[in-house]
C-alpha positions, 0 to 999 in steps of 0.5 A: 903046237908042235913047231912050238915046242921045237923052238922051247929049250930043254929046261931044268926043273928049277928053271922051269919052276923060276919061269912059271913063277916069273911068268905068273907074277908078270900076268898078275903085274899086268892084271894089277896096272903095274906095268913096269914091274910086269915087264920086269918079270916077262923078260925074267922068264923070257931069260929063261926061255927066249922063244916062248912064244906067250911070254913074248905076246905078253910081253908085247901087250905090256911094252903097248901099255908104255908106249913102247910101240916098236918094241912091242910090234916086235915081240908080237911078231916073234910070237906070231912066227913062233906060234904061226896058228894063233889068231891073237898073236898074230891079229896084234902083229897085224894091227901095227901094220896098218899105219906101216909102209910095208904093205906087202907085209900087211897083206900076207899077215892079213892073209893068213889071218883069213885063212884062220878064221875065213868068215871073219869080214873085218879082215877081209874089209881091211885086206881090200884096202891093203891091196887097193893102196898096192895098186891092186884093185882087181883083187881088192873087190874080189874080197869086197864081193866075198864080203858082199856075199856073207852079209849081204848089200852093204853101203859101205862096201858099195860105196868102197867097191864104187871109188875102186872102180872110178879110180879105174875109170870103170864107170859102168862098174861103179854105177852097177854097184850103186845099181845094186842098192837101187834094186835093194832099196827101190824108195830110196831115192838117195841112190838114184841121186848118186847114180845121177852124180857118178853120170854127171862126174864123168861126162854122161850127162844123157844117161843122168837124165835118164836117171833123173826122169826115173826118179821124178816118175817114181816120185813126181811130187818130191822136192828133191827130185825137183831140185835135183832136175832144176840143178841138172837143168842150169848146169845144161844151160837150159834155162825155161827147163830149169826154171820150171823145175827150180819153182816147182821145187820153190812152190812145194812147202817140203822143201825148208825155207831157209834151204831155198833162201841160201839157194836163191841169194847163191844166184840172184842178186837183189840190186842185179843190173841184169832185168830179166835175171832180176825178173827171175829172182822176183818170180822166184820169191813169189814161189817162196811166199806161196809155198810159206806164206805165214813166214815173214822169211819169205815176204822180207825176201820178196820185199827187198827184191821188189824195193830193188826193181822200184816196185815201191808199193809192193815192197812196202805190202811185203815189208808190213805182211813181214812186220805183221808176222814177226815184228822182231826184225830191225832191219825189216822195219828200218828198210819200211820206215825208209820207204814210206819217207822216200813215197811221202805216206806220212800217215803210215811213216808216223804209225809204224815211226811210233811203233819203231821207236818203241820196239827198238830205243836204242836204234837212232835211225828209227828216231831219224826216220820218225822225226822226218815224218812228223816235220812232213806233217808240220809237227815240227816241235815233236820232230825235234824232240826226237831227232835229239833223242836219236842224237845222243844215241849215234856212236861212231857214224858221223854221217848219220849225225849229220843227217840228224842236224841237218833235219833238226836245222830244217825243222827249225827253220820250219818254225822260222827259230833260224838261229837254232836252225843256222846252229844245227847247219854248222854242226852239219857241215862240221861233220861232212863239210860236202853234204850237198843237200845241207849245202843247199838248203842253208845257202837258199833259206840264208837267201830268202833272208838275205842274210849271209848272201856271200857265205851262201853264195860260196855254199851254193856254188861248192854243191853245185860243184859237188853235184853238178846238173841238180836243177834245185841246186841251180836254182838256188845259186841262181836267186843268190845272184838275184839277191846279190844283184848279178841279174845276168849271172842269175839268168844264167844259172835260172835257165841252166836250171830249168833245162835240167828240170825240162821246164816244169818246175812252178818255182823255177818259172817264177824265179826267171820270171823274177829275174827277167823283171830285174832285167827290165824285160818285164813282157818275158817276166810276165810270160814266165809268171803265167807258165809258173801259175799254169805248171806243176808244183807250189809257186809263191803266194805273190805270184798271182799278184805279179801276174794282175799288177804287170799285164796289160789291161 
């Protein structure tokens, strides 16, 4: 106090009254939120007595209030130096100087505050940030263990004391560090974790599996320390290691599912070209389904897996175990009805079709998918009622709508109503001029009419331009030229279609056949009428007819 009273000017009693008075009426202003009249007081009795030490702190705090920041740090510096033993005066100058450039600065204010108060943590804590950012880390841990030392192991200062040492490159330093919450916590396995990180980070990677092999004897049966080792593993290029730990992590109903959803799809691909990564994936969902198997999360993954890897059948089980426990999923449902269409199992596509369409009015494709199975099962009037209910439901997807008039033009043609059927053709191709299969179909039932043959011999040509070596489309051009009269053409076409087909088809046999006839080589005809009886598929009712009329008695 008394270098205080040596910078105080001798006063008159007067002035001494005047600045008490000033001095109050400036606390109370303060006290009261009138800051502006406040300060109007304080540099009343700071006139008075420029080097008061209480009226330049006061001062101070009512600058802060208006957003005067410089002019405040200013008159708590001057307070500090005028009353170098306050602890609050000089605790406000410091706190300017956290966001300062003047480090130097920070660190002697920050200094002498500890001397004042030495058991005080906070400014420690900030010290050693202070001399860390100085480039000073040696000296910034010395005050981080001082810390260390009144409270006790902290994970914030470890965590402090362990990015000091790695800026340093002291990587044992900052694995003791993180050692020392081990031994302070010896079940959380956390730390272990990031001991292992620290290692891993900075190329040791034999002591990281050191670590890890601790952590899985102290908790062999924890999700974590499985993962964790998988994650070592595959980045080691070990691969039989890291899909042990990898499903063995899968397999432990702890970990939660979505976790290992988001795992598995960051690497594994459903439609991957790579079998054996595919093989991995597969195996890997198995894991997910035993360890959650009353989740339809985990059968709907297997699922789209398998469909991927044309395992057909158990994708359709894993589709139906995931409908059966959460009916809610459209997707779900539609990639079902897709399948049980593409397998030809019209009794199931015509059970869950209905259901579908119940579940979800205002998806068309359920409608589509529907009405396919019940043209397959011949309820042809049915399909159509559906297929155009689905079409008014189709917004902005031509080629969706396209499907639908293609299969109402087939069910159509289905009940021999071909002016209806012809219709919906036209409103097909109007949408997708190039839709192959619609190009087929219409060109071959306008022959079997013998209608049209021109537009459908142009018609069948385009498809198999479009999709050349479609032994179906082949044919069809072939029996439009047998219809046209253009035999040898015909033959042409008919044996191109059954060299992409490998001579199996009935129908294409007893097309050439047909065609043979034609051509007056009726013996051949004959041969090719007997292989179509005798191979796969439906050849036509006349077939046996031709066989008994033209073989020789």
């Amino acid at each position: 106090m008394q270098k205080q009273s040596a910078n105080l000017k001798e006063l008159t009693e007067k002035d001494k009254v005047a600045f008490g008075e000033a001095f109050m009426d400036g606390v109370k202003a303060k006290i009261l939120g009138n800051y502006a009249e406040a300060k109007t007081h304080f540099d009343a009795a700071l006139k008075l007595q420029p080097l008061h030490p209480a009226a330049n702190y006061e001062l101070g705090l009512v600058l802060l209030q208006l957003e005067q920041q410089q002019l405040a740090a200013q008159q708590f510096k001057l307070a500090a130096e005028l009353d170098p033993e306050n602890y609050w005066y000089k605790l406000s100058y410091a706190s300017f100087l956290d966001n300062k450039a003047d480090k130097t600065e920070a660190i002697k204010i920050y200094k002498e505050l500890i001397d004042l108060k030495p058991n005080q943590v906070e400014l420690k804590y900030q010290l050693s940030r202070f001399l860390f950012d100085e480039g000073k880390p040696m000296e910034s841990i010395q005050y981080l263990n001082e810390i260390e030392e009144e409270i006790g192991v902290s994970e914030e200062i470890i965590k402090l004391k362990q990015s000091i040492y790695l800026s340093e490159n002291d990587v044992e330093g900052a694995a003791g560090e993180v050692k020392k919450l081990i031994e302070a916590n010896p079940g959380e396995l956390k730390y272990h974790g990031q001991l292992a990180d620290i290692y891993i980070s900075n190329g040791k990677r034999d002591k990281a599996l050191k670590v890890y092999q601790e952590m899985a004897e102290r908790a062999p049966n924890d999700y974590r320390v499985q993962f964790s080792m998988a994650e070592f593993y595959r980045t080691e290029g070990e691969q039989s290691k890291y899909l042990e730990a990898i499903t063995k992590a899968f397999n432990n109903p702890e970990m939660e599912i979505d976790s290992k959803v988001k795992y598995l799809l960051s690497f594994y691909q459903v439609n991957s070209k790579n079998q054996a990564k595919k093989a991995e994936g597969i195996a890997l969902c198995e894991a997910i389904v035993k360890a959650h198997p009353n989740n339809a999360k985990s059968h709907a993954l297997l699922a789209d897996f398998l469909y991927f890897d044309e395992q057909t059948e158990r994708a359709k089980e894993e589709y139906m175990t995931t409908i059966s426990l959460d009916s809610s999923r459209f997707p779900v449902w539609n990639q079902l009805l897709v399948i049980l269409s593409e397998s030809g199992d019209i009794p199931a596509l015509l059970n869950y079709g209905e259901r579908a369409v119940n579940l979800f009015p205002n998806q068309p494709t359920v409608y589509l998918l529907y009405g396919l199975g019940l043209s397959q099962d011949k309820q042809y009037g049915k399909a159509i009622e559906y297929l155009d209910l689905g079409q008014d439901l189709v917004i902005d997807n031509q080629l969706l709508k396209g499907q639908i008039y293609s299969s109402m033009g087939d069910a159509y043609h289905a009940m021999e109503k071909h002016t209806e059927s012809d219709a919906y053709y036209e409103k097909a191709l109007k949408l997708d001029p190039n839709s192959v299969y619609v190009l087929n179909n219409y060109s071959y039932y306008l022959s079997l009419r013998k209608e049209n043959l021109e537009k459908a011999k142009q018609m069948s040509l385009k498809s198999n331009q479009l999709a050349p070596g479609q032994a179906s489309f082949q044919d069809t051009y072939a029996w439009i030229l047998y219809q046209t009269g253009e035999y040898k053409d015909a033959l042409d076409w008919i044996n191109k279609a059954l060299r992409s087909d490998g001579n199996k088809s009935a129908v294409l046999l007893e097309h050439k056949g047909d065609i043979l006839f034609a051509l007056d080589r009726k013996e051949e005809a004959l041969e090719y009428w007997q292989k179509a009886s005798e191979a796969e598929g439906e050849a036509s009712e006349e077939l046996l007819q031709k066989i008994n009329k033209y073989s020789l008695p």
